[in-house]
Each structure stands twice: as structure tokens, then as C-alpha cells.
C-alpha positions, 0 to 999 in steps of 0.5 A: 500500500506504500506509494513513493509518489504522495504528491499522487494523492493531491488532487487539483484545486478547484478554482473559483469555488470559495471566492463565492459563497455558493453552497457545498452540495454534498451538504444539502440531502435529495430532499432539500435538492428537491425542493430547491429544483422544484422552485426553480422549475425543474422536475424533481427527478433532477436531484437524483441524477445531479446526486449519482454523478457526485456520489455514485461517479465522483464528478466534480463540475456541474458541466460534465453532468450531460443529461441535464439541460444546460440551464440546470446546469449553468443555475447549479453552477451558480449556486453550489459548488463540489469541493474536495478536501485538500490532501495535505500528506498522506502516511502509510503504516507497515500494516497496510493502514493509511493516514491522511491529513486532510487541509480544510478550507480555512486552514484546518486539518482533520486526520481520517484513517484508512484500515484494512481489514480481512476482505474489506477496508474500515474507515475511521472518520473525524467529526470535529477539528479537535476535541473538547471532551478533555479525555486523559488518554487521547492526542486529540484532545490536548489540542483543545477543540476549535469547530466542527466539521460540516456535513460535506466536510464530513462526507468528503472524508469517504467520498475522496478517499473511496475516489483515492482507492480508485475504480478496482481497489483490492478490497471494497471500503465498506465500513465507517467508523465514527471514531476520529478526531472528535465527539460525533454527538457533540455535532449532532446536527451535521453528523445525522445529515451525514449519516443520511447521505452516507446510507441512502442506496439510490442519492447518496454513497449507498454504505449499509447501515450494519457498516456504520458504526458511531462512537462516543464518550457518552453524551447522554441525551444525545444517545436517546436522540441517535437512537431515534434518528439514526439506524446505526450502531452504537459504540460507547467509550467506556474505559472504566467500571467506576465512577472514581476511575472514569472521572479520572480518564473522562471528564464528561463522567462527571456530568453522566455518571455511568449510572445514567450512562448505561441507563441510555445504553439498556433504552437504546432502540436495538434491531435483532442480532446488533449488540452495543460496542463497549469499548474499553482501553487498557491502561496499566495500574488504572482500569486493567485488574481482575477487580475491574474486569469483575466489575465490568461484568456487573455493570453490562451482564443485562445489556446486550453488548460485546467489549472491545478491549483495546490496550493502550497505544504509548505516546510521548508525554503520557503518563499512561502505559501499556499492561503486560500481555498477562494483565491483558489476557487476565482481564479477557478471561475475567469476560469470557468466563461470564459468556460475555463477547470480548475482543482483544482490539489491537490497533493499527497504523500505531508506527504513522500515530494513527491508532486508538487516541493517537490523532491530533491534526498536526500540520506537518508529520513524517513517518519510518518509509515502510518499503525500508522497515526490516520487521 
């Protein structure tokens, strides 16, 4: 997956889209593109053909689109625009993961990673230029939160990447996970109008429902409000079987306990055979005892749910560190021996600062060449 050329990875610049204030398009969902034609006086089949040549064809000008009338197209090219995210580097991991630092119109970057699976591609995508849930053991957040990212913004990272990956990639992108820079429930708003354009089969990038997965720390209300939205699933950061400990780890704790947490998990609307993803990050002399592990089980024993367990992935000026391959294994048996579904989640891309709680959104960074790396 290594490329020398990275520069292949840019593509040119739109000229003339933001010296206007024309509207994103990938921002605005088939029904509101239906209503503006209508008004306009074009038929409303418009928006489905103007929707499957961004999204289905990857076409950036309103002018290639050729089966429209040039009137439509000339009034969609004074209105909207169809931006890409500017690749600002690109860094391959010597398991095949791939880092992009995508630079945003004003000057922003996000971090959005490229995973590969046993037969297919996971995405992780941002949902925010930073973040602001302050969360002890995540890069992310000690660069403070500074906006959220829009909902083209937000479909740009599958729509270019899935463009990237070219016509007849070696596995098909087929799943995204919300567990990028950022907290998805804490841009509410654009993460539900991105989840729609991502799922929509006829207008929109067409992923599964059972492939999409959103992540978060726990904002309470906005749980029961996903649930009722959203035909997604649902993970939770959990990190912790105790108050006392969570608040250490996870300042949102302190406002949603984990009592009224795992309140909103037990009400959250599931279809059948779909579990709540705990996620749960291992950190040596903090939350990795066959005590903690003991009181996890209590805590999730009447939830339908599996757990990954994620060791902690070090980083420069953590105070956290990795528990042994023992304390690991222990805190697994703990689970398993409650016939409980546990998964030892070993994070890739850890060598490029892509794994679990390692994205920060820096301008510049470099990585070891995978093509000269013995191991």
C-alpha cells in the first residue's frame, strides 16, 4: 500500500469555488435538492441524477453532468459548488493502514484513517477539528477543540478517499467508523445529515447501515436522540467500571455518571442480532485488574453488548502505559468466563500515530518509509 509518489494523492484545486459563497452540495440531502429544483422549475427527478454523478461517479463540475439541460446546469453552477478536501500528506503504516491529513478550507486539518481489514477496508472518520471532551488518554484532545466539521466536510472524508482507492481497489471500503478526531454527538446536527447521505442506496454513497458504526464518550441525551434518528450502531467509550476511575480518564463522567450512562445504553432502540460496542482501553495500574474486569461484568451482564478491549497505544508525554500481555489476557478471561463477547482490539497504523487516541491534526508529520522497515 506504500506509494513513493504522495504528491499522487493531491488532487487539483478547484478554482473559483470559495471566492463565492455558493453552497457545498454534498451538504444539502435529495430532499432539500428537491425542493430547491422544484422552485426553480425543474422536475424533481433532477436531484437524483445531479446526486449519482457526485456520489455514485465522483464528478466534480456541474458541466460534465450531460443529461441535464444546460440551464440546470449553468443555475447549479451558480449556486453550489463540489469541493474536495485538500490532501495535505498522506502516511502509510507497515500494516497496510493509511493516514491522511486532510487541509480544510480555512486552514484546518482533520486526520481520517484508512484500515484494512480481512476482505474489506474500515474507515475511521473525524467529526470535529479537535476535541473538547478533555479525555486523559487521547492526542486529540490536548489540542483543545476549535469547530466542527460540516456535513460535506464530513462526507468528503469517504467520498475522496473511496475516489483515492480508485475504480478496482483490492478490497471494497465498506465500513465507517465514527471514531476520529472528535465527539460525533457533540455535532449532532451535521453528523445525522451525514449519516443520511452516507446510507441512502439510490442519492447518496449507498454504505449499509450494519457498516456504520458511531462512537462516543457518552453524551447522554444525545444517545436517546441517535437512537431515534439514526439506524446505526452504537459504540460507547467506556474505559472504566467506576465512577472514581472514569472521572479520572473522562471528564464528561462527571456530568453522566455511568449510572445514567448505561441507563441510555439498556433504552437504546436495538434491531435483532446488533449488540452495543463497549469499548474499553487498557491502561496499566488504572482500569486493567481482575477487580475491574469483575466489575465490568456487573455493570453490562443485562445489556446486550460485546467489549472491545483495546490496550493502550504509548505516546510521548503520557503518563499512561501499556499492561503486560498477562494483565491483558487476565482481564479477557475475567469476560469470557461470564459468556460475555470480548475482543482483544489491537490497533493499527500505531508506527504513522494513527491508532486508538493517537490523532491530533498536526500540520506537518513524517513517518519510518515502510518499503525500508526490516520487521
Amino acid at each position: 500500500m506504500s506509494r513513493k509518489n504522495q504528491g499522487a494523492h493531491k488532487p487539483p484545486a478547484p478554482e473559483g469555488i470559495h471566492t463565492m459563497k455558493k453552497t457545498d452540495i454534498k451538504a444539502v440531502s435529495s430532499e432539500e435538492l428537491t425542493a430547491w429544483l422544484t422552485d426553480r422549475g425543474a422536475a424533481p427527478f433532477r436531484a437524483g441524477q445531479i446526486l449519482r454523478w457526485i456520489y455514485g461517479w465522483q464528478v466534480d463540475d456541474f458541466a460534465a453532468m450531460t443529461d441535464l439541460k444546460k440551464e440546470i446546469r449553468a443555475l447549479l453552477t451558480d449556486h453550489f459548488s463540489i469541493p474536495r478536501l485538500a490532501v495535505e500528506a498522506v502516511a502509510d503504516a507497515r500494516d497496510g493502514s493509511r493516514k491522511y491529513l486532510f487541509r480544510l478550507t480555512d486552514g484546518q486539518h482533520i486526520e481520517t484513517v484508512l484500515i484494512p481489514e480481512k476482505d474489506h477496508y474500515t474507515l475511521c472518520v473525524s467529526t470535529q477539528v479537535g476535541c473538547a471532551q478533555g479525555c486523559a488518554f487521547c492526542m486529540t484532545a490536548a489540542g483543545g477543540f476549535v469547530r466542527n466539521l460540516t456535513a460535506g466536510e464530513i462526507i468528503d472524508q469517504i467520498r475522496d478517499i473511496r475516489r483515492d482507492l480508485g475504480a478496482d481497489p483490492p478490497m471494497r471500503l465498506s465500513n465507517i467508523v465514527f471514531m476520529g478526531m472528535g465527539e460525533p454527538l457533540a455535532n449532532y446536527a451535521n453528523l445525522i445529515k451525514a449519516l443520511r447521505i452516507i446510507t441512502d442506496s439510490n442519492y447518496g454513497l449507498a454504505f449499509s447501515t450494519r457498516r456504520v458504526t458511531v462512537s462516543t464518550a457518552g453524551i447522554v441525551p444525545r444517545m436517546a436522540d441517535l437512537g431515534r434518528d439514526a439506524d446505526i450502531n452504537l459504540a460507547v467509550s467506556l474505559n472504566a467500571a467506576d465512577d472514581e476511575t472514569r472521572n479520572r480518564l473522562m471528564p464528561i463522567n462527571r456530568t453522566y455518571p455511568i449510572d445514567q450512562l448505561l441507563a441510555a445504553c439498556r433504552d437504546y432502540p436495538l434491531k435483532p442480532r446488533r449488540r452495543i460496542t463497549f469499548e474499553y482501553i487498557l491502561m496499566k495500574g488504572i482500569n486493567d485488574a481482575p477487580a475491574d474486569a469483575r466489575k465490568l461484568v456487573k455493570l453490562l451482564h443485562p445489556i446486550r453488548s460485546k467489549v472491545n478491549l483495546i490496550p493502550f497505544n504509548a505516546h510521548p508525554g503520557s503518563p499512561f502505559e501499556r499492561p503486560s500481555a498477562a494483565a491483558i489476557d487476565r482481564f479477557q478471561a475475567v469476560l469470557l468466563n461470564a459468556n460475555m463477547t470480548v475482543i482483544i482490539r489491537h490497533s493499527k497504523g500505531q508506527d504513522i500515530g494513527a491508532a486508538c487516541g493517537q490523532l491530533r491534526g498536526k500540520h506537518r508529520f513524517t513517518v519510518d518509509a515502510p518499503e525500508t522497515d526490516s520487521h
